[in-house]
Every structure is written in C-alpha cells, then in structure tokens.
N, C-alpha and C positions, 0 to 999 in steps of 0.2 A: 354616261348619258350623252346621245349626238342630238342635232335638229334634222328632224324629217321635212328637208323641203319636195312637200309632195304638191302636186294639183292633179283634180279628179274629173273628167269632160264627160257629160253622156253623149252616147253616139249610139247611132241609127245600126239596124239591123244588116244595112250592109257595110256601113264604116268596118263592125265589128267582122263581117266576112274577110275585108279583105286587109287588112290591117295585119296581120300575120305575115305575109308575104310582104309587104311595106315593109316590115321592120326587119325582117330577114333581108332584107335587098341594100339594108342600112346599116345594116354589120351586127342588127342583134341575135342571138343565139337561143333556141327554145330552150327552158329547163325544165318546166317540169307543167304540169296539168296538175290541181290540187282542186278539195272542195273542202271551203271552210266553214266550221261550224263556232261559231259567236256567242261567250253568254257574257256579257258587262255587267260586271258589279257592281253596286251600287257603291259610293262614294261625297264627300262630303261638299268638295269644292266644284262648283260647275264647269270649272275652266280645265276639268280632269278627267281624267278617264280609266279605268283599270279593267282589263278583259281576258280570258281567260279562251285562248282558241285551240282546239282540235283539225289537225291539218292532216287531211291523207291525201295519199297520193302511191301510187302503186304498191297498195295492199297493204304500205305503211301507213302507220300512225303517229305525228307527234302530236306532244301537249306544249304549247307556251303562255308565260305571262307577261301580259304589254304592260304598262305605266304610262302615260301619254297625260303633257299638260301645257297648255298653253301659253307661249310667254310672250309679252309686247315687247316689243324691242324699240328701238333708239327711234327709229323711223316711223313708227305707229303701228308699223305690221303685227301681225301675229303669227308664230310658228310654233309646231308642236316639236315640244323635247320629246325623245322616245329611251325609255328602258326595256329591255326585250331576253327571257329568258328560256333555255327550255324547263321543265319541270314533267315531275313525276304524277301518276295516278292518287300516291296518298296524298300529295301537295294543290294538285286541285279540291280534290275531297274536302280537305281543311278549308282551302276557301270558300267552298259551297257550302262548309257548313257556316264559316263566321257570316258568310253573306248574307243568314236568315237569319241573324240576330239584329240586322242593322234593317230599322225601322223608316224603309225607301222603298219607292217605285222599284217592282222586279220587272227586269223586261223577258222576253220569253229568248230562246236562242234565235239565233237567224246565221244562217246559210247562203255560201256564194260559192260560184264556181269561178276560176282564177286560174289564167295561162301566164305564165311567169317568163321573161327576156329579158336576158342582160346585155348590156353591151358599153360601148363609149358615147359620150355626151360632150364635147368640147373638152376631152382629156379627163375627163372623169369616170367612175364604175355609176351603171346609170340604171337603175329596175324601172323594169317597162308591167305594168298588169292590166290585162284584157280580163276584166269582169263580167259575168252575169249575176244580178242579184233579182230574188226573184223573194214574192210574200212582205212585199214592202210596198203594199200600194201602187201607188200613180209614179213610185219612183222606181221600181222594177224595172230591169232593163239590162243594155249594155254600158261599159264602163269602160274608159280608158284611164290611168293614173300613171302617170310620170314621178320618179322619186330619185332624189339625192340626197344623200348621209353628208352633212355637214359636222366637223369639231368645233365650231366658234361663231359667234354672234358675225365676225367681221366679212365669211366667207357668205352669209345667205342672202342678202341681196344680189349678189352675181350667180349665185344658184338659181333662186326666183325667176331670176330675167332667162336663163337656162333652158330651164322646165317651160318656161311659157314660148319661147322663140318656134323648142322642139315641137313641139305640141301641137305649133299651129302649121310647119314645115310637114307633121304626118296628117294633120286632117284638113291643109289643104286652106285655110282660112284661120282669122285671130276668133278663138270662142270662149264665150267666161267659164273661167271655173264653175264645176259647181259648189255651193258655197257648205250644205251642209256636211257630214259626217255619216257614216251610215249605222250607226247608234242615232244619230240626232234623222235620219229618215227613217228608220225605226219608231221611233217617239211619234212621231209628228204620224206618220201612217195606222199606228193607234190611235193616237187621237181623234185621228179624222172617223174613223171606226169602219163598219163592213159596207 
C-alpha cells in the first residue's frame, strides 16, 4: 500500500483545451484516452472507500479493485492510502453480489472521460489526469488532478508542496483544491436531487 498524494482543480472549458499542449511542452507524454466506469461499494468506515472500475481504452477492457482510506498524519493532514488491483469478471461479480447483502446507500455507476500524462515532477514519476465528469450535477465539468505515489509518511509533505507548486505553474495562478472526491460529488448531487 503507497499514499496517493493527489490534488483535484476544476478548470474552465478552455484551461481544459489547452492544457494538453502545456503539458506536452513540459515533458509530459500522452498515454492513453480511457473512459471510466465507477460503481463504489458500500463500506463500513467513512473515512473509506472501496470501488470497483471498468477502464477502456482502445477496444480494451480492464477491471480493477481500489481500497482507499484516509489517514491523518503527524501534521493534521490527511492523505489517502491506496491499494489497487487488476481483477477478473467473476471477482467483480462476487463483489456485486456481497455488495447487496450489506444494508447501505447504493450509489448508482458514474462515468468519466480521462486523458492520462506521465512525466517528471522535480525528479519524480508524476500522473497528470485531464478529466471530464459529467451526470454529477453543478459539479460536472472539467478536471485537472496532479498525483504522486508516495512509500512513507515522511516523503508527503514535500509531495504535497509538489503537486501544489506544479499545479499552479500549469494554470497559471495558486487555486484551491477541490475539496471533495467524486464518490463524495456523487453523493451530494443526489442529494441535491434533479
């Protein structure tokens, strides 16, 4: 298990036009075009997360299983641990079936498109993801997300400070994360209802 030091920025219709080219101009490399499909399990602890995504991308299909939970650290922060597998048709199936045994909010799937670039970050492997998320309310739109894979409590405050420097070097100006999750805008865009 690593720590995903991620942060998520929405941007504007044209950030997300031209932001491709920025990042190609800055040594990141396209990989790939995917659209992912989301169904989150229900689970016991809030500070948790367990989901189940279908990723395609030219005519393939995978299946993986995330584990995501958030831990406070020394400093007060919080960062998500991530466990991250592939898995098979019947092994999903098995979780969709235990998932209707467990007497919790089902959320329905949800859907995003996602341009995937890797590159260096102050000597680190650095994913870059230009999102659209769309069927999620007032919070549909475009996405930028900055991420580093951390091994240890001690490296992610100098990640953190990373991600935010970079972040504000591609758009130009310092902007706040955004704070929720998109399970947790999910939630909240039901809630809000139609």
């Amino acid at each position: 298990m690593q720590f995903e030091v991620e942060r998520k920025f929405r941007i504007s219709d044209a950030e997300a036009g031209q932001l491709p080219d920025r990042l190609k101009s800055l040594g990141f490399e396209f990989i790939e075009n995917v659209l992912t499909t989301d169904i989150f399990l229900p689970v016991e602890a809030e500070d948790e997360m367990l989901r189940l995504r279908t990723q395609d991308s030219n005519g393939r299909s995978k299946l993986l299983i995330t584990h995501k939970r958030w831990v406070v650290l020394e400093d007060g922060h919080k960062e998500r641990q991530e466990a991250e597998e592939m898995i098979g048709e019947l092994t999903k199936q098995a979780f969709l079936l235990l998932a209707h045994q467990i007497p919790k909010e089902k959320l329905p799937p949800n859907s995003k498109r996602r341009d995937f670039y890797q590159g260096e970050l102050a000597g680190e492997q650095c994913l870059i993801c230009l999102d659209t998320a769309e069927g999620i309310g007032k919070y549909s739109g475009h996405y930028l997300e900055v991420e580093l894979l951390v091994a240890n409590h001690e490296e992610i405050a100098g990640a953190r400070n990373k991600v935010l420097a970079f972040a504000k070097e591609l758009l130009g100006e310092a902007r706040q994360p955004e704070a929720l999750t998109y399970m947790e805008m999910l939630k909240a865009s039901l809630a809000a209802g139609p």
